[in-house]
PDB file as gemmi writes it, atoms N, CA and C in Angstrom:
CRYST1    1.000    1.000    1.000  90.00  90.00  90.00 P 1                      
ATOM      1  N   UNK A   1      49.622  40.937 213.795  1.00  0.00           N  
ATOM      2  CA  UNK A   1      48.765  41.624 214.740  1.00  0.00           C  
ATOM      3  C   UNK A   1      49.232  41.345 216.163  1.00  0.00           C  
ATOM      4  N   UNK A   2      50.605  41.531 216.884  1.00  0.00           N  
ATOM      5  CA  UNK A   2      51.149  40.966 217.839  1.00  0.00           C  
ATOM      6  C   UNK A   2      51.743  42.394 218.228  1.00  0.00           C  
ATOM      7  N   UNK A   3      51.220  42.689 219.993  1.00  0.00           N  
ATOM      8  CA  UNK A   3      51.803  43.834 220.503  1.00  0.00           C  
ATOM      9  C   UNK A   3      52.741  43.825 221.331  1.00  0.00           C  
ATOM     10  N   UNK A   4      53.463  42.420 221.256  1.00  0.00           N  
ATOM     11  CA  UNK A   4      54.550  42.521 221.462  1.00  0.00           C  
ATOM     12  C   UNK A   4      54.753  41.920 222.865  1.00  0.00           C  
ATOM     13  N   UNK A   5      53.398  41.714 223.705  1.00  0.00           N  
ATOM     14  CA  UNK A   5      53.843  40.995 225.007  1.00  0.00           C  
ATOM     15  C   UNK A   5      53.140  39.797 225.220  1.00  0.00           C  
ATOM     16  N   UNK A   6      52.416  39.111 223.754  1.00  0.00           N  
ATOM     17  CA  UNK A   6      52.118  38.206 223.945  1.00  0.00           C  
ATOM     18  C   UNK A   6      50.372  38.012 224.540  1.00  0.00           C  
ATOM     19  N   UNK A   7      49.859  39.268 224.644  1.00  0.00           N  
ATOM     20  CA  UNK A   7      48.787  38.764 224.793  1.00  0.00           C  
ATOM     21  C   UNK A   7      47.551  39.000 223.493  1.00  0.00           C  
ATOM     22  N   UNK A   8      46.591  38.742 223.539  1.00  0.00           N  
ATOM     23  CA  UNK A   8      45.622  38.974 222.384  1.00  0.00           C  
ATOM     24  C   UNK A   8      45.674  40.791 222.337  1.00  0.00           C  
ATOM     25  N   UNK A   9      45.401  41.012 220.958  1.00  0.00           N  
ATOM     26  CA  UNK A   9      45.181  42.510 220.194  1.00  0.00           C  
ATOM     27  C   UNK A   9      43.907  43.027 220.925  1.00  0.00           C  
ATOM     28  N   UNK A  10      43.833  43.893 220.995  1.00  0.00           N  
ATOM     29  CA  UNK A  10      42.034  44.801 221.551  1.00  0.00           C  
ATOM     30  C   UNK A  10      41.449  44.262 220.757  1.00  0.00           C  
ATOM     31  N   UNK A  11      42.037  44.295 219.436  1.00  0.00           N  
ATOM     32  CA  UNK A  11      41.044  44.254 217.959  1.00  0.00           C  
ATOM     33  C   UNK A  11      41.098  43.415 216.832  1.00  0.00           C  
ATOM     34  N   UNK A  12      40.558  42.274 216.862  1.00  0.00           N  
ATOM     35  CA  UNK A  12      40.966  41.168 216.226  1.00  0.00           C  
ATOM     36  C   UNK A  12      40.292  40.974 214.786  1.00  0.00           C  
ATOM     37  N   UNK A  13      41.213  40.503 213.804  1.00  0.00           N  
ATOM     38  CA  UNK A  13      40.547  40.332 212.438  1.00  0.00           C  
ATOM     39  C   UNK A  13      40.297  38.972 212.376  1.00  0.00           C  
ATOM     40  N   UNK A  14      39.090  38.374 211.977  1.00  0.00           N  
ATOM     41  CA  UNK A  14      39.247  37.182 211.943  1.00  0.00           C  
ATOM     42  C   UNK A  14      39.857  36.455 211.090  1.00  0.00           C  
ATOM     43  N   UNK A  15      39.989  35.127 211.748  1.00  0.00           N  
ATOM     44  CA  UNK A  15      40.801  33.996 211.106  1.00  0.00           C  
ATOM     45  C   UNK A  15      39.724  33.446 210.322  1.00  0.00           C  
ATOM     46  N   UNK A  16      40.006  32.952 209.294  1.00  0.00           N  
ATOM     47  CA  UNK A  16      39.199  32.297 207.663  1.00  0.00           C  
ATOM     48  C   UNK A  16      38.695  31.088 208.368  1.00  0.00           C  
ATOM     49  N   UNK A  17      37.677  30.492 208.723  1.00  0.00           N  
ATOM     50  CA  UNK A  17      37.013  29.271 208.754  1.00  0.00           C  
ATOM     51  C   UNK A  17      35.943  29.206 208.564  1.00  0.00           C  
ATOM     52  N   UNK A  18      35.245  28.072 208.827  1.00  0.00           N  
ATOM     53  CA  UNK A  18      33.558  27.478 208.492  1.00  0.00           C  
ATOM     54  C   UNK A  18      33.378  28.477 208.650  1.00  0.00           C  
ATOM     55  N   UNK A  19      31.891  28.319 207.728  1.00  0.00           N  
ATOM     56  CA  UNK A  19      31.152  29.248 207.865  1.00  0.00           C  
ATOM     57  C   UNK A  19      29.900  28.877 209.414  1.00  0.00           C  
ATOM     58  N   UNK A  20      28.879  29.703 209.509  1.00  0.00           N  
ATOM     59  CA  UNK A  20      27.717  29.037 210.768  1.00  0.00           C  
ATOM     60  C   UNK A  20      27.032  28.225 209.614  1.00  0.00           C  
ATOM     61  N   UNK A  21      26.692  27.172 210.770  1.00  0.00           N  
ATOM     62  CA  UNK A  21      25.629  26.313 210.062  1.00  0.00           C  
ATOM     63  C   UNK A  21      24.351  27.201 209.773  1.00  0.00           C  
ATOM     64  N   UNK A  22      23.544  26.908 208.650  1.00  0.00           N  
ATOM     65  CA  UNK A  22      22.107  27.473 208.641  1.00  0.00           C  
ATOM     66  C   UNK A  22      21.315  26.338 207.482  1.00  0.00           C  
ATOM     67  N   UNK A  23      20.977  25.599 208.206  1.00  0.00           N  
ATOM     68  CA  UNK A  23      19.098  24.533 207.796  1.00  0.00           C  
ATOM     69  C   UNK A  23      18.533  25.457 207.532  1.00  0.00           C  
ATOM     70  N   UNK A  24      18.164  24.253 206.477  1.00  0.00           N  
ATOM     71  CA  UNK A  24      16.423  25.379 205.684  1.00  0.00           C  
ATOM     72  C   UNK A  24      15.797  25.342 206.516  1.00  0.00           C  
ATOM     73  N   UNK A  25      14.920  24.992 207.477  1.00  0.00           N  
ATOM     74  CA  UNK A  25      14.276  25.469 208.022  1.00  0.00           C  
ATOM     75  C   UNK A  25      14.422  25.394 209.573  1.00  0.00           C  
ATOM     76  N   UNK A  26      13.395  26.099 210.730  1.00  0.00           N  
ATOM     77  CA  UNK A  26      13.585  25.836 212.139  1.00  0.00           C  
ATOM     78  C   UNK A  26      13.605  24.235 212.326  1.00  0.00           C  
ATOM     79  N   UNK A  27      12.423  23.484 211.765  1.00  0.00           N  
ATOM     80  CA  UNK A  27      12.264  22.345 211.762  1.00  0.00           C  
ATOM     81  C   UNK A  27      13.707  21.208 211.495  1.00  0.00           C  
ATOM     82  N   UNK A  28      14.625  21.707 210.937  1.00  0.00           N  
ATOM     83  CA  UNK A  28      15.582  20.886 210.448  1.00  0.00           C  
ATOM     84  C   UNK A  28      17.045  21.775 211.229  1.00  0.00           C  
ATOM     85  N   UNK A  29      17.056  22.259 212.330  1.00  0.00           N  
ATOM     86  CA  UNK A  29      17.700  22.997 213.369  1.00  0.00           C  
ATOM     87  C   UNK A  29      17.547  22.039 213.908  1.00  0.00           C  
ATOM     88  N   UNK A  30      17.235  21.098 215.059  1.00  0.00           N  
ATOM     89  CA  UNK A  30      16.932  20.218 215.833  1.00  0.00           C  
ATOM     90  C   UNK A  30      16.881  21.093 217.421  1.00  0.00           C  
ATOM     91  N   UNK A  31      17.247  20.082 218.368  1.00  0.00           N  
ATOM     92  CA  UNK A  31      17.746  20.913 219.380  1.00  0.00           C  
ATOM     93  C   UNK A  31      18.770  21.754 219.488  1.00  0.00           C  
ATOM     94  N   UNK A  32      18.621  22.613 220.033  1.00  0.00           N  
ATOM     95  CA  UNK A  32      20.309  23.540 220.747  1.00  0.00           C  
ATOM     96  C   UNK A  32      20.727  23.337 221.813  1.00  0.00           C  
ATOM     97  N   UNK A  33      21.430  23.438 222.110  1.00  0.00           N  
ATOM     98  CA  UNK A  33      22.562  23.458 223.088  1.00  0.00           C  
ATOM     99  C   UNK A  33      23.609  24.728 223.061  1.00  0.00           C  
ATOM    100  N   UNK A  34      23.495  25.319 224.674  1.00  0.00           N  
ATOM    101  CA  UNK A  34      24.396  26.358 224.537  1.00  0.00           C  
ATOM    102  C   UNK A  34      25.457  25.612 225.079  1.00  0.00           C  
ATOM    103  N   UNK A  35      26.787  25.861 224.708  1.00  0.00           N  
ATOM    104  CA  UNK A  35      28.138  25.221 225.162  1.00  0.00           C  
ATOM    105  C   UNK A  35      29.029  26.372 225.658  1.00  0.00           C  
ATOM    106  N   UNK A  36      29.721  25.925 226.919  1.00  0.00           N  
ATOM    107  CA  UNK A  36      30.079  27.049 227.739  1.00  0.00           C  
ATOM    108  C   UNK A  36      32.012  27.010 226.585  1.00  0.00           C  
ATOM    109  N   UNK A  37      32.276  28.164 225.959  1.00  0.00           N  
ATOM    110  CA  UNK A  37      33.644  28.305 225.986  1.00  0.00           C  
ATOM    111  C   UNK A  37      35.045  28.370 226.273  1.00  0.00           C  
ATOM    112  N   UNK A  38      34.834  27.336 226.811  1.00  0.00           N  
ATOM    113  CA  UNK A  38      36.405  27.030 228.107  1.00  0.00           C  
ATOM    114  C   UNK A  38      37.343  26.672 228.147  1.00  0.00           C  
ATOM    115  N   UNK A  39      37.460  25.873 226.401  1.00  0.00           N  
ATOM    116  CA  UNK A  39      38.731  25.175 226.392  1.00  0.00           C  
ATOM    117  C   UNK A  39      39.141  26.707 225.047  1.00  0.00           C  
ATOM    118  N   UNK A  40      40.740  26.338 224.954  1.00  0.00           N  
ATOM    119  CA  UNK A  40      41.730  27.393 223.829  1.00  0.00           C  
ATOM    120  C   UNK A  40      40.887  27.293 223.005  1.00  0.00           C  
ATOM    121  N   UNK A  41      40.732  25.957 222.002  1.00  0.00           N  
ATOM    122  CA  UNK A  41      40.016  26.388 220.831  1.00  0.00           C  
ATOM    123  C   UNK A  41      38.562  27.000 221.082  1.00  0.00           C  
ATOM    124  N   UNK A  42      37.674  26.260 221.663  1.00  0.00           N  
ATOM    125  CA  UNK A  42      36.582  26.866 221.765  1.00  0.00           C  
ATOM    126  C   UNK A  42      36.983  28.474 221.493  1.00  0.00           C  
ATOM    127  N   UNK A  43      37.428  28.934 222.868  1.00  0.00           N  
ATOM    128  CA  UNK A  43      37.377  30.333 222.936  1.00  0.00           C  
ATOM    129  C   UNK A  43      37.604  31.072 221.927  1.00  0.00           C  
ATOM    130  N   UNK A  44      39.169  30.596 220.753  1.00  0.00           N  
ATOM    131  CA  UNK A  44      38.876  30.975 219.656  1.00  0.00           C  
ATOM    132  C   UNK A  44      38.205  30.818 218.928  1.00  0.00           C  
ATOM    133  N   UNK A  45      37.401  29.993 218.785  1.00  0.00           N  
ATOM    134  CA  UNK A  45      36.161  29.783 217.776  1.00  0.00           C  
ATOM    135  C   UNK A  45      34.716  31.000 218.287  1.00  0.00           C  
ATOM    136  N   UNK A  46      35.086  31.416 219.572  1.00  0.00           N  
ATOM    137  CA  UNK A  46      34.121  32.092 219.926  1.00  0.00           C  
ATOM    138  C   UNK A  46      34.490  33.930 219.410  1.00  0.00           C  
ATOM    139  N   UNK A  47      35.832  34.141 219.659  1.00  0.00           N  
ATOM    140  CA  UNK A  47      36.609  35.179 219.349  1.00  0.00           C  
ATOM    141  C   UNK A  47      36.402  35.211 217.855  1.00  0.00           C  
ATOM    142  N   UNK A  48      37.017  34.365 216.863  1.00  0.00           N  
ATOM    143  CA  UNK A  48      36.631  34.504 215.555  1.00  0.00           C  
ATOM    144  C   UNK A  48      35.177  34.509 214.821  1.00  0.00           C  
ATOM    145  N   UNK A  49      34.060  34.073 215.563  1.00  0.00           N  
ATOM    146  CA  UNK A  49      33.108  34.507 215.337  1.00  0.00           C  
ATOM    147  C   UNK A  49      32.893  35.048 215.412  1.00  0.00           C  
ATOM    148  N   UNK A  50      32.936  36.155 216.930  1.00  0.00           N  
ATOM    149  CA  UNK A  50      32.348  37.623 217.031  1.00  0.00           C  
ATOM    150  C   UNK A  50      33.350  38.748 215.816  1.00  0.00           C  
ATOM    151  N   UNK A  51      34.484  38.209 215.963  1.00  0.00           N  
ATOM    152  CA  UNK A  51      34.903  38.866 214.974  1.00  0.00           C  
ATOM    153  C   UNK A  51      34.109  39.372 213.726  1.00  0.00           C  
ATOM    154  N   UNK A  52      34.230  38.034 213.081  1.00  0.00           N  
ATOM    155  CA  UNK A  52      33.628  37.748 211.948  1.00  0.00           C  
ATOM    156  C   UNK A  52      32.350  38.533 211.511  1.00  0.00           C  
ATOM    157  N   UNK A  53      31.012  38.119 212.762  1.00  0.00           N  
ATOM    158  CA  UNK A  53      29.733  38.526 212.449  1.00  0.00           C  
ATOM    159  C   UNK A  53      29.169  39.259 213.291  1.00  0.00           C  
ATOM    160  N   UNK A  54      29.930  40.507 214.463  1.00  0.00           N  
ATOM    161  CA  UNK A  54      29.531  41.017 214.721  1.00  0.00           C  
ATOM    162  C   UNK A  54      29.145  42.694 214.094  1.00  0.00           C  
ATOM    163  N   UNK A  55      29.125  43.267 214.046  1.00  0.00           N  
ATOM    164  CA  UNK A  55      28.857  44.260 213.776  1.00  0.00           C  
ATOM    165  C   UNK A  55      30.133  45.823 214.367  1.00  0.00           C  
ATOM    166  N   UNK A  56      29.867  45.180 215.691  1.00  0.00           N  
ATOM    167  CA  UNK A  56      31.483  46.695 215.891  1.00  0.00           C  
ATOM    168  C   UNK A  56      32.641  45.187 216.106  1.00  0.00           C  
ATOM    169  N   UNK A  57      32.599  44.191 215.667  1.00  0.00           N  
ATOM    170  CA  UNK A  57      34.019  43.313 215.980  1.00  0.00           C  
ATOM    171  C   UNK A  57      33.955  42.284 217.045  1.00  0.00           C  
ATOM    172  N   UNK A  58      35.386  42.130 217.206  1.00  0.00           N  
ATOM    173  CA  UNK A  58      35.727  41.451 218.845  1.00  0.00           C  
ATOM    174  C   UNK A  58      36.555  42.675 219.291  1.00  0.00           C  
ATOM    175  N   UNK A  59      36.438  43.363 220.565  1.00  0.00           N  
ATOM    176  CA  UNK A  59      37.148  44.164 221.411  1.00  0.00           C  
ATOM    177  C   UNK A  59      36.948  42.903 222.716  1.00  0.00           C  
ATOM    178  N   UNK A  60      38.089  43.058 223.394  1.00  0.00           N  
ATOM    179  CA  UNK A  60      37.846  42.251 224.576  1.00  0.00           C  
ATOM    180  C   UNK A  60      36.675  42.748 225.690  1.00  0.00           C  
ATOM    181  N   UNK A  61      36.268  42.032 226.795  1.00  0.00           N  
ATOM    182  CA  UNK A  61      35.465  42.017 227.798  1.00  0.00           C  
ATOM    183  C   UNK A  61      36.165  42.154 228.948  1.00  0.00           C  
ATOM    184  N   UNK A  62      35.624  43.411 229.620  1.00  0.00           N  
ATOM    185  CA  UNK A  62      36.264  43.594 230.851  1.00  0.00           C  
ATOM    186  C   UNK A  62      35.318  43.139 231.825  1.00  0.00           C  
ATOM    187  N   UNK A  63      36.148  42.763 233.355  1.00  0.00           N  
ATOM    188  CA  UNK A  63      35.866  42.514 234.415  1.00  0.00           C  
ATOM    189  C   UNK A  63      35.123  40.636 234.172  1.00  0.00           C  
ATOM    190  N   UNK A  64      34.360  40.161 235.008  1.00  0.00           N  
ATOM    191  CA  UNK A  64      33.858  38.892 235.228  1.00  0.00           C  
ATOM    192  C   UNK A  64      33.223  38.640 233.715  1.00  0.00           C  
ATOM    193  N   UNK A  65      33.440  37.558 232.942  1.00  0.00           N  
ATOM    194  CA  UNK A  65      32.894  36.878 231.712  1.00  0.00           C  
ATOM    195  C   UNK A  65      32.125  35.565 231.898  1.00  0.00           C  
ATOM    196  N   UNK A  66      31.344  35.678 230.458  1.00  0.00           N  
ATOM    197  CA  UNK A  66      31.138  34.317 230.129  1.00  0.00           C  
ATOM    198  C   UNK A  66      30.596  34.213 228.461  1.00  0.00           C  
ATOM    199  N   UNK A  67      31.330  33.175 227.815  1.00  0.00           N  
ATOM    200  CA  UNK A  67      31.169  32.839 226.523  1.00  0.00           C  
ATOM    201  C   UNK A  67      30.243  31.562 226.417  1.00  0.00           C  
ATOM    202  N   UNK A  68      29.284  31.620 225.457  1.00  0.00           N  
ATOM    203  CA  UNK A  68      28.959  30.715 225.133  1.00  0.00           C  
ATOM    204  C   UNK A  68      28.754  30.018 223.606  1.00  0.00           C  
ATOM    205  N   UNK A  69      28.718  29.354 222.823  1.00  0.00           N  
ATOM    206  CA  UNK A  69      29.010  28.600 221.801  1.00  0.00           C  
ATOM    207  C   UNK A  69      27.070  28.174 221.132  1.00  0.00           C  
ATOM    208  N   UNK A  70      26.768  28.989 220.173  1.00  0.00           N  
ATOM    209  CA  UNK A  70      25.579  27.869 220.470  1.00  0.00           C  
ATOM    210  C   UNK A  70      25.328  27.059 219.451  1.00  0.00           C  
ATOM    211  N   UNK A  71      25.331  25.430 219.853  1.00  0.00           N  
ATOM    212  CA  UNK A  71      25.331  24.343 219.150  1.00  0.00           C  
ATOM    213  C   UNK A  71      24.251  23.743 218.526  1.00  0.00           C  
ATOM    214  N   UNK A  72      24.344  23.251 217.882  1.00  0.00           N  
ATOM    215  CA  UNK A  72      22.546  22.440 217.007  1.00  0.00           C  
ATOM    216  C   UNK A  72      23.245  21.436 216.722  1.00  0.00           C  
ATOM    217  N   UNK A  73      22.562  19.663 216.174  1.00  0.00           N  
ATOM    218  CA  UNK A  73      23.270  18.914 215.067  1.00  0.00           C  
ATOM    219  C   UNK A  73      23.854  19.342 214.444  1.00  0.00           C  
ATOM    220  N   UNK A  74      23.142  20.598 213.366  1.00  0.00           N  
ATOM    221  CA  UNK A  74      23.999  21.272 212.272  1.00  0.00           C  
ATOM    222  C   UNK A  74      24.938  21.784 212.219  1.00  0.00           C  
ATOM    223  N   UNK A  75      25.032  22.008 213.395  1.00  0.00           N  
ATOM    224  CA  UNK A  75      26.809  22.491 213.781  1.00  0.00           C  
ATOM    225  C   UNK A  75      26.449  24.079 214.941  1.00  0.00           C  
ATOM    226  N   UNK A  76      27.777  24.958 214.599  1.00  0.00           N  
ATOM    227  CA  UNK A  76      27.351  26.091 215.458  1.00  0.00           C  
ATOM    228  C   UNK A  76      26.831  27.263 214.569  1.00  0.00           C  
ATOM    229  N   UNK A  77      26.039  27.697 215.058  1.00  0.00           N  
ATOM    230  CA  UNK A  77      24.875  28.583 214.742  1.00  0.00           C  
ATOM    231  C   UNK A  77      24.913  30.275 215.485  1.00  0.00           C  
ATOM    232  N   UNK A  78      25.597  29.953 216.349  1.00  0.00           N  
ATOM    233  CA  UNK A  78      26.154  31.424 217.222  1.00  0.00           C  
ATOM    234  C   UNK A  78      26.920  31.512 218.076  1.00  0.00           C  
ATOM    235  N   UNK A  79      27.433  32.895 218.898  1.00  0.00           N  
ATOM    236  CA  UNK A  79      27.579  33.017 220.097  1.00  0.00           C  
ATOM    237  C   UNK A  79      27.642  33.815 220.267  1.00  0.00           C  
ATOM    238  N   UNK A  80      27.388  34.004 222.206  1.00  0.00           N  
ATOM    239  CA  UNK A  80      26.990  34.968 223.100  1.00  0.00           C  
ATOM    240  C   UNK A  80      27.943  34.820 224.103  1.00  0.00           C  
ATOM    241  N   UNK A  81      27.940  36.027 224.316  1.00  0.00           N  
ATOM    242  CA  UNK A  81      28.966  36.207 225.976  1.00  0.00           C  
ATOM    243  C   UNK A  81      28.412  37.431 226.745  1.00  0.00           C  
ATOM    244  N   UNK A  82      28.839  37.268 227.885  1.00  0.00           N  
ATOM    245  CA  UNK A  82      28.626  38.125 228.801  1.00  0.00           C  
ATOM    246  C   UNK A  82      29.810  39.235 230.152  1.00  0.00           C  
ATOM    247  N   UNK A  83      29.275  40.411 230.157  1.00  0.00           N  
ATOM    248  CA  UNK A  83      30.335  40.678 230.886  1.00  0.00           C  
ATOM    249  C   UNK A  83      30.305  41.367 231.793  1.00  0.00           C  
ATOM    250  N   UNK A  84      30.986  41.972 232.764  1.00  0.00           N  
ATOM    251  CA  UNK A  84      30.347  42.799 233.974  1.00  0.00           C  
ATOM    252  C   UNK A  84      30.414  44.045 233.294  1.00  0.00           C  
TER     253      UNK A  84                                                      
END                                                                             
């Protein structure tokens, strides 16, 4: 999936990993924490999620961004981004 100049595809298939955490119940979620996406992996972990469980994909975000990661004990549970 490489167009040849090295940067990411419009349209990404995801890469095979964890699945999201999901506790039986809210009660056993603990706190959250949203975590800002800033380092390489993060970002791919944020990219292969939307991949994964969004609905139209990952297409990139134009103009000013922001990713976020969202964390529990149980691990990660989502993410959200934003864009101009």
């Amino acid at each position: 999936h490489s167009n040849g100049n090295g940067r990411i595809p419009r349209y990404a298939e995801p890469i095979a990993e964890l699945p999201l955490a999901f506790p039986d119940s809210l009660g056993a979620l603990g706190p959250i924490e949203l975590v800002v996406a800033n380092t390489k992996a993060a970002k791919l972990r944020w990219r292969n999620l939307i991949a994964s469980y969004h609905y139209l994909g990952y297409t990139t975000f134009a103009g000013a961004q922001l990713r976020y990661l969202i964390e529990s004990p149980s691990g990660t549970i989502g993410a959200i981004g934003f864009a101009a």
